[in-house]
BAVO-968661 format. One record per residue: residue in one letter; chain; x, y, z of N, C-alpha, C in turn. Coordinates in Angstrom, 3 decimals. Atoms other than C-alpha are relative to their C-alpha. Example, Ala and Ser with C-alpha at 12.3 -4.5 7.8 and 13.67 -1.06 7.14 Angstrom:
BEGIN
[pt "A" "A" [0.890 -1.190 0.000] [12.300 -4.500 7.800] [0.900 1.200 0.000]]
[pt "S" "A" [-0.820 -1.190 -0.060] [13.670 -1.060 7.140] [-0.770 1.090 0.730]]
END
This chain:
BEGIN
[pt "X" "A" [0.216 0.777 1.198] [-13.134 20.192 -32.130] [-0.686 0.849 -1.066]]
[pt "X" "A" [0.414 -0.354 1.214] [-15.317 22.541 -34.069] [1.071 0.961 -0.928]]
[pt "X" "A" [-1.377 -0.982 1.106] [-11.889 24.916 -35.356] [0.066 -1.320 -0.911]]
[pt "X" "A" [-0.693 1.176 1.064] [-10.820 21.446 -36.650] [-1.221 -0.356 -1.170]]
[pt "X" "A" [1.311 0.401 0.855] [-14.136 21.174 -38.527] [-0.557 0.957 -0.760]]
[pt "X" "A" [0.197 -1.289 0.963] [-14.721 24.481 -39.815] [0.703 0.023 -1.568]]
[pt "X" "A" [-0.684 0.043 1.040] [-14.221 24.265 -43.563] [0.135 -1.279 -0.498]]
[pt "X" "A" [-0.308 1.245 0.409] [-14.527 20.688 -43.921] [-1.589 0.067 -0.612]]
[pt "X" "A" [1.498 0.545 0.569] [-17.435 19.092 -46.009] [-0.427 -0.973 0.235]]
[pt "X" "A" [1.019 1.083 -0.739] [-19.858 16.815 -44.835] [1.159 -1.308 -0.019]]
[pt "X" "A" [-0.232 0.822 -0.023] [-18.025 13.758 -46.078] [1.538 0.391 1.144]]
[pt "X" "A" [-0.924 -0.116 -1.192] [-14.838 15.043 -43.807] [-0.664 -0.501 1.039]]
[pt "X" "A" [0.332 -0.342 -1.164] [-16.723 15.917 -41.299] [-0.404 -1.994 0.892]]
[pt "X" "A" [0.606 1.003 0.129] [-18.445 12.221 -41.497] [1.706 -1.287 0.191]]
[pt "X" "A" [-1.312 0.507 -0.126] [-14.775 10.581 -41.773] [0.818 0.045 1.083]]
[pt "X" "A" [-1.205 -0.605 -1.292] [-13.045 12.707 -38.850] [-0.722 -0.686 1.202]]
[pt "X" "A" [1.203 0.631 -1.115] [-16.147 11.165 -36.749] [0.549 -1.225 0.068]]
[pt "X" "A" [-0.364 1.119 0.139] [-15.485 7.843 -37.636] [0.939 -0.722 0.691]]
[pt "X" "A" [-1.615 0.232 -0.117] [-11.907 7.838 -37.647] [0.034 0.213 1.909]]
[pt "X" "A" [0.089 -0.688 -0.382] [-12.515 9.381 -34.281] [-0.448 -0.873 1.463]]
[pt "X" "A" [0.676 1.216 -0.518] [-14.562 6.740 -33.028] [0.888 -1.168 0.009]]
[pt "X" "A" [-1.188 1.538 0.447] [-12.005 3.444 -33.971] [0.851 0.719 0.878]]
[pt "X" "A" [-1.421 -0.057 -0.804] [-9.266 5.170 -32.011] [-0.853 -0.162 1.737]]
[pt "X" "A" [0.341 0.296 -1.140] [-11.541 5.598 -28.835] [-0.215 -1.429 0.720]]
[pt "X" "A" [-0.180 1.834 -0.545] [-12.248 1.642 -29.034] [1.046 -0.504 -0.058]]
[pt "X" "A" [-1.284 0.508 -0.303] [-8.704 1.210 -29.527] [0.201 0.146 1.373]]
[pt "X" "A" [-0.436 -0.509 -1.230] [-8.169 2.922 -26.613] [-0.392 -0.873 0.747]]
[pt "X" "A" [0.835 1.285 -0.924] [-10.675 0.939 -24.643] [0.592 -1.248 0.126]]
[pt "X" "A" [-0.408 1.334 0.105] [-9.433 -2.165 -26.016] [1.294 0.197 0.567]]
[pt "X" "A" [-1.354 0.086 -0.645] [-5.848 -1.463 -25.214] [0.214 0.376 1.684]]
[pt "X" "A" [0.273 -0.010 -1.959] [-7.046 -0.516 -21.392] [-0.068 -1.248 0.395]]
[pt "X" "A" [0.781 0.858 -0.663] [-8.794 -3.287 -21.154] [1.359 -1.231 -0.087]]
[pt "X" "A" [-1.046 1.031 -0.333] [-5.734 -5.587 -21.985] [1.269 -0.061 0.531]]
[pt "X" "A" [-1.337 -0.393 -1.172] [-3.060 -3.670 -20.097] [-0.824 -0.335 1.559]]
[pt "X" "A" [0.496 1.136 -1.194] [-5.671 -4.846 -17.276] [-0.086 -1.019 -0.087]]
[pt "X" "A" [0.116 1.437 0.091] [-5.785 -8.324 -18.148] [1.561 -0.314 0.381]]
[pt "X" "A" [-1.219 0.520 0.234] [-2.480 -8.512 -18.520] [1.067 0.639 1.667]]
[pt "X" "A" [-0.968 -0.312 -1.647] [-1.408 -6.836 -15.017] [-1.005 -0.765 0.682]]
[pt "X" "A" [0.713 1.047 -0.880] [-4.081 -9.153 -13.440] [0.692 -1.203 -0.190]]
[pt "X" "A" [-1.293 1.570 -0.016] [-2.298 -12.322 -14.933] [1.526 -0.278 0.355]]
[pt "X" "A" [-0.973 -0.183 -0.605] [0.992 -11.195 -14.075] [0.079 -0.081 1.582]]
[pt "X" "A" [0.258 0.319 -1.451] [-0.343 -10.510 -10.450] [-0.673 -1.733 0.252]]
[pt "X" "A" [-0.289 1.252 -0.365] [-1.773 -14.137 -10.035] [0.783 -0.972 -0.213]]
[pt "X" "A" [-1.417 1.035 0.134] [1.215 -15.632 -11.473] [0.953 0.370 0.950]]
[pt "X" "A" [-1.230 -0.221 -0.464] [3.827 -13.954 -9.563] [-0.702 -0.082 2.316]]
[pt "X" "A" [0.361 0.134 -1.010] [1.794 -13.501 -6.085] [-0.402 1.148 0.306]]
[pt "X" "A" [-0.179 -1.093 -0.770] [0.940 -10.711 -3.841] [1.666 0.016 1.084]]
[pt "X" "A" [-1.186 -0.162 -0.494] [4.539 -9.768 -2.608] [-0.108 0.790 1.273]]
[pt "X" "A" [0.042 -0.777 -1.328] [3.194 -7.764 0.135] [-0.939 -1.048 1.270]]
[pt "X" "A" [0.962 0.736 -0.682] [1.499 -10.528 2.021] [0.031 -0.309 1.355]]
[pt "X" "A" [-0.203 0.095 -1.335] [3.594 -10.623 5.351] [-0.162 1.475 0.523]]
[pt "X" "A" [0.452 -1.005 -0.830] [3.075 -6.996 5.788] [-1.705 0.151 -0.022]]
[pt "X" "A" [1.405 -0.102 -0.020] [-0.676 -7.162 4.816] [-0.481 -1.250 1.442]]
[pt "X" "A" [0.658 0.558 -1.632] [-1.287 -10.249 8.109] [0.234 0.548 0.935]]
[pt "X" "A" [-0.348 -0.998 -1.279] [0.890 -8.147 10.178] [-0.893 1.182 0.150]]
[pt "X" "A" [0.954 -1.301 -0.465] [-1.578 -5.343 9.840] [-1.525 -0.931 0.430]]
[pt "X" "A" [1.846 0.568 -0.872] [-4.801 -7.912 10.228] [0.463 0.028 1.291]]
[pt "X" "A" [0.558 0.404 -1.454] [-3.316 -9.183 13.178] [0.402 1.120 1.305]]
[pt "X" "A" [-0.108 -1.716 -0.693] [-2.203 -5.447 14.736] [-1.738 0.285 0.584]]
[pt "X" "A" [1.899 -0.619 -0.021] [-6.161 -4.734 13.622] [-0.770 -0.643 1.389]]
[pt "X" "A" [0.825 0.458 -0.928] [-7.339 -7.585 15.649] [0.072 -0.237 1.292]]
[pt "X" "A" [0.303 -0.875 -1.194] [-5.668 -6.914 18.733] [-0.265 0.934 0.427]]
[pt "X" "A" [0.542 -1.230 -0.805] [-6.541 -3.729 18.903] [-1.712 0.337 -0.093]]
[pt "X" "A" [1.252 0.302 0.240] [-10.141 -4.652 17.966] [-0.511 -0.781 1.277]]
[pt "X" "A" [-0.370 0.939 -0.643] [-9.851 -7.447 20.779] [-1.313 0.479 1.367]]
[pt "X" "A" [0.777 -0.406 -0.950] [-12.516 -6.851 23.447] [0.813 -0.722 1.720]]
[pt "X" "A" [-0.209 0.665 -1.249] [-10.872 -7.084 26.981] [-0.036 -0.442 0.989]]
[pt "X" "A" [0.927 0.741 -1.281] [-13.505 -7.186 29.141] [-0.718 0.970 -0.166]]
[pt "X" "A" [1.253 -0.739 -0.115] [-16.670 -5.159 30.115] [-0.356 0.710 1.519]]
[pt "X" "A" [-0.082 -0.582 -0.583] [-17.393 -2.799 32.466] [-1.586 -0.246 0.215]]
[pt "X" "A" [1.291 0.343 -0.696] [-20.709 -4.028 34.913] [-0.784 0.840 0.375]]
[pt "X" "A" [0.814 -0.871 -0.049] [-23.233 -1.392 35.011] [-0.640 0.159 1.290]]
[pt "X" "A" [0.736 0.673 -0.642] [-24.942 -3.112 37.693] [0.858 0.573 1.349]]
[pt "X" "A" [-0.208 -0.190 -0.549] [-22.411 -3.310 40.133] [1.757 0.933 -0.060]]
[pt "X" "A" [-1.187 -0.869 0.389] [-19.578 -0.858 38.455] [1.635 -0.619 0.344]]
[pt "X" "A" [-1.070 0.652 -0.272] [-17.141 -3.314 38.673] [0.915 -0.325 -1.648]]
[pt "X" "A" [-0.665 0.547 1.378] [-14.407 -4.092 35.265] [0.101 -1.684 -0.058]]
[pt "X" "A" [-0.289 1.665 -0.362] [-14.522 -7.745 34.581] [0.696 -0.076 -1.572]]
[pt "X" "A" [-0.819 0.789 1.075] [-11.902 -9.386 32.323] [0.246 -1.400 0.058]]
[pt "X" "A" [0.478 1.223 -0.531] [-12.427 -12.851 31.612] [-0.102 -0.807 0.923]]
[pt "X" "A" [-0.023 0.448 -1.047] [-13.668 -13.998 34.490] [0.398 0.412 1.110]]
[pt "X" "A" [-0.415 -0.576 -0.950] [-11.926 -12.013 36.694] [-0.499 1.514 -0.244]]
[pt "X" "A" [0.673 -1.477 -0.211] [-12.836 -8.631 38.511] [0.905 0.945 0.068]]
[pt "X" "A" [-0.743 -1.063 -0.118] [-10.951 -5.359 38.774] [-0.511 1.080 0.726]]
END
């Protein structure tokens, strides 16, 4: 930025700032409503991925799944209720 400023006089310099400034809140602003506007699109239309997103909970939670416990005591595997 300072090449672009070299040779300018204050009131430029004071203008190019400005000017400089308004486009960055454009910017902002126009982020901010290309997110609004893909958020309202997504709760209008749905999540389209929603049978592969349970199929992975419920993958997760059998393999999360506790199948029994191993007895310290008398080193035996017990799965509900029963011994191994």
């Amino acid at each position: 930025m300072r090449d672009d400023v070299d040779g300018l006089d204050e009131n430029k310099i004071r203008e190019r700032r400005e000017l400089l400034s308004q486009l960055q809140d454009i910017n902002e602003r126009n982020e901010s409503l290309l997110q609004q506007t893909s958020r309202a699109l997504w709760i209008k239309q749905g999540d389209s991925n929603s049978k592969f997103f349970h199929a992975s909970i419920k993958w997760r939670r059998m393999r999360n799944e506790i199948k029994g416990a191993h007895c310290n005591f008398s080193g035996i595997w017990v799965e509900e209720g029963r011994t191994k």
